[in-house]
C-alpha positions in Angstrom: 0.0 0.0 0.0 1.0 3.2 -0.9 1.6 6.1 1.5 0.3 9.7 1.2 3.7 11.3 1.5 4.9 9.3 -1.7 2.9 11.3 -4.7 1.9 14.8 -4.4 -2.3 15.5 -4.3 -2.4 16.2 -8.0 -0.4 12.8 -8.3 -2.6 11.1 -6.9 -5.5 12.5 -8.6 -3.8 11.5 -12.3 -3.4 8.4 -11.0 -7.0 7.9 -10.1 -8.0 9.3 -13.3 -6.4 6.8 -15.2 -7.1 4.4 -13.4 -11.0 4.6 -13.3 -10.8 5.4 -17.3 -9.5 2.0 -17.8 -12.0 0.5 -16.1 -14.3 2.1 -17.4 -12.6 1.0 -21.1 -12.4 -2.7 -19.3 -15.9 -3.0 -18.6 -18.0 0.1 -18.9 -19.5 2.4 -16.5 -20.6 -0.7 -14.2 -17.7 -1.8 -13.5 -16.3 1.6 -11.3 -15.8 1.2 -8.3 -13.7 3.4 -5.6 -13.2 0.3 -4.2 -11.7 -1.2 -7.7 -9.8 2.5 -8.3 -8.1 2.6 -5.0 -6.7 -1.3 -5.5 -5.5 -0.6 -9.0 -3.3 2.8 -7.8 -2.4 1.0 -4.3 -3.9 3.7 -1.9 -6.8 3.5 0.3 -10.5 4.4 -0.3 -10.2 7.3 2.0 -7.1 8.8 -0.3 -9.5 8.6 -3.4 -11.6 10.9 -1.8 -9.4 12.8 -0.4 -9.1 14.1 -3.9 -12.6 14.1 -5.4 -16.0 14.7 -2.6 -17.8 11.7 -4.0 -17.9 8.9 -7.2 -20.2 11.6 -9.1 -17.5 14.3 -8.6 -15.0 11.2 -10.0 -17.1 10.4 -13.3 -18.1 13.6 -14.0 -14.0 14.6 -14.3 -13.7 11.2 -16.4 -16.7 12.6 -18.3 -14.5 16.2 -19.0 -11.5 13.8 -20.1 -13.6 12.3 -22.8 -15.4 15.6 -24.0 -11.4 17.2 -23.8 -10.4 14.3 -26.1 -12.9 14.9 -28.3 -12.3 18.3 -28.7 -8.8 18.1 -29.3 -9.7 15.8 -32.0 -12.1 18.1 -33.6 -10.0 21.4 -33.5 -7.9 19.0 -36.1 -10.8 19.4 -38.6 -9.9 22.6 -40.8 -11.7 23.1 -44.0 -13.0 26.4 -46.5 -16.7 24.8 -46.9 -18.7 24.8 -43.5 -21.0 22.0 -45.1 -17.4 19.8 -45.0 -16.6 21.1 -41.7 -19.8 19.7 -40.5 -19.5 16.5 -42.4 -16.2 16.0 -40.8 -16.8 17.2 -37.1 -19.8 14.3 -37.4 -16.8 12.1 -38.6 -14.7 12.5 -35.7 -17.8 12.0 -33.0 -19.1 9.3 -34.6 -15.1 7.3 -35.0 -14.7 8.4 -31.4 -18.2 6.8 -30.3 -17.7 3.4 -32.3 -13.6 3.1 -31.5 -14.6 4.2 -27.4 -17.9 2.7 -27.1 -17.5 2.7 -23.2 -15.7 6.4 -22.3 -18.2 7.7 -25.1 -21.5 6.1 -23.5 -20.6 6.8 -20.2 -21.1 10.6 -21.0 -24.8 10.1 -21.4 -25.3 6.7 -19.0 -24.3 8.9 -15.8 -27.0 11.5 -14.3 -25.9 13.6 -11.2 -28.8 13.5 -8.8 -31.4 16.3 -9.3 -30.3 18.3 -6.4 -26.3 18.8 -8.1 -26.1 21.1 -10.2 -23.7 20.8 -13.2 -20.2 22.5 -12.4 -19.2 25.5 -14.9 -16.4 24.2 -15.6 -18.2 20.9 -16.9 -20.4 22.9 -18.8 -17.5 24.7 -20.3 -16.6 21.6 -21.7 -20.0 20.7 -23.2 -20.5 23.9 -24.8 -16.7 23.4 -26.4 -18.5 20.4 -27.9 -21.1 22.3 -29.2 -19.7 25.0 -30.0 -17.5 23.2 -33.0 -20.6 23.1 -34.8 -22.0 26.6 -34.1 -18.9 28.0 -35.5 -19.7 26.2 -39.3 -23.7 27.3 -38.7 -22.2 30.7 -38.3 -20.9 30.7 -41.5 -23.3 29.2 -43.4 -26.3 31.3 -42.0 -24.5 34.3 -40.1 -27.4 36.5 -40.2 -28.9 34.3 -37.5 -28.6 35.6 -33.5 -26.0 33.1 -31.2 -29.2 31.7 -29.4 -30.5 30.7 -32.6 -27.5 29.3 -33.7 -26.9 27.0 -30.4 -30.2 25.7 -31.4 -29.4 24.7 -34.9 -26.3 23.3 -33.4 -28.1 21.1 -31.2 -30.5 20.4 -33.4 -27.9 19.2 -36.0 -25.5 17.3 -33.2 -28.8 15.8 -31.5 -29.4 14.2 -35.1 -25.5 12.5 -35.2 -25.9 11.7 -31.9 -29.1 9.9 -32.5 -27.3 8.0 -35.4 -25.0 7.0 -32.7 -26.7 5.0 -30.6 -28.4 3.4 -33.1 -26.0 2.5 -34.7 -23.6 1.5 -32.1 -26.5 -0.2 -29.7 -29.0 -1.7 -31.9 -28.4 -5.0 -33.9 -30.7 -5.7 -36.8 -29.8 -8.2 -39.8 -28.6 -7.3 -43.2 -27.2 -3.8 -42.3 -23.4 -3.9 -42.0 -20.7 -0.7 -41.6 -21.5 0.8 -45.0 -25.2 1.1 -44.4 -24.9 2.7 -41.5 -21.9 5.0 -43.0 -24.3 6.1 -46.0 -27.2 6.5 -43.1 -25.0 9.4 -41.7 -23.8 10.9 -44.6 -27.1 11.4 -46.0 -28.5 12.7 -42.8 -25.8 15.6 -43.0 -26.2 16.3 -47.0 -29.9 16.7 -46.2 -29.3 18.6 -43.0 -26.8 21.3 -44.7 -28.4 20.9 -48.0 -30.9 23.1 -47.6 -29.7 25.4 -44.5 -29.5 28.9 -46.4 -32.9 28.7 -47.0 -34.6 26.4 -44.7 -32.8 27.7 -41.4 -33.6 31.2 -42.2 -37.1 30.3 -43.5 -37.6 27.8 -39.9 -36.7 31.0 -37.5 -38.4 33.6 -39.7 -41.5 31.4 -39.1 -41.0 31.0 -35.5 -40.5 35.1 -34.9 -43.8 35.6 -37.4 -46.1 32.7 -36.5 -46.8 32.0 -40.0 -45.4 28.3 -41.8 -42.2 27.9 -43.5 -42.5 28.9 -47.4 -42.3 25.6 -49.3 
């Protein structure tokens, strides 16, 4: 067993970090323990939370490691066409979904009870996410206001995210890879497709109260 003196608090916390995202890799979300976390770095249950208050304060860090990694990944994605930009910022959620099935579903399998609020600095994080794709929305409609914007953007990343979970969750015969490749493409051609009209055409309907012209 280790003692306190040997690692320095921020030591320690790295150290838990990594080893609670490999079990998570291992065997999911079900499988973290503090008990399992504090065997694997050789400390005691009480030095685990020493660093982090309680296991949600401990997955919801884990959680802001995977939405960091992400991130990073996306600020790779550089292209003059926001309809590409989209099509490839869906690319990089949806390889990072199917390649870490486990660190990407246990972003949306953990809930912090109802009287937690989410941290800012969590929610900085989320927003980082989301705001990947209100930057290529910008371009492609910029007369629209940054509310209405964060709404498209959900609206668009909802869609992907959607594709997600079906795709990596459900099992149904005679659909392999390419289907489901094809199944996202086409949901971001048709999504973009028509944005310069239909975007401007959905909000100027929602500010007037009449129905989109068709």
């Amino acid at each position: 067993m280790a003692r306190r003196g040997d690692h320095s608090l921020e030591q320690i916390k790295d150290m838990i970090l990594v080893a609670a995202e490999n079990l998570v890799i291992e065997g999911g979300l079900s499988l973290l323990t503090v008990r399992k976390v504090a065997a694997k770095i050789g400390y005691t249950i009480g030095s685990v939370y020493m660093v982090f208050t309680s296991m949600d304060d401990l997955i919801l860090h884990l959680k802001g490691r995977t939405l960091d990694t992400i991130a990073e990944q996306m600020e790779q994605v550089g292209t003059a066409s926001a309809e590409k930009g989209l099509e490839e910022l869906a690319g990089v959620y949806i390889r990072f979904a199917s390649q870490n099935l486990n660190r990407w579903s246990m972003v949306f399998e953990h809930r912090l009870p109802e009287n937690i609020k989410v941290p800012a600095w969590y929610q900085k994080k989320v927003d980082n996410i989301y705001g990947k794709f209100e930057s290529q929305f910008a371009q492609l409609t910029p007369e629209l206001s940054p509310a209405q914007l964060k709404q498209t953007a959900l609206a668009f990343f909802g869609g992907i995210h959607g594709m997600c979970v079906f795709m990596l969750t459900t099992q149904l015969g005679g659909l392999n890879n390419n289907d489901y490749e094809e199944g996202v493409a086409l949901l971001i051609r048709r999504f973009t497709h028509h944005n310069r009209t239909s975007i401007r055409e959905t909000w100027k309907s929602r500010l007037t109260g009449r129905p989109p012209a068709r």
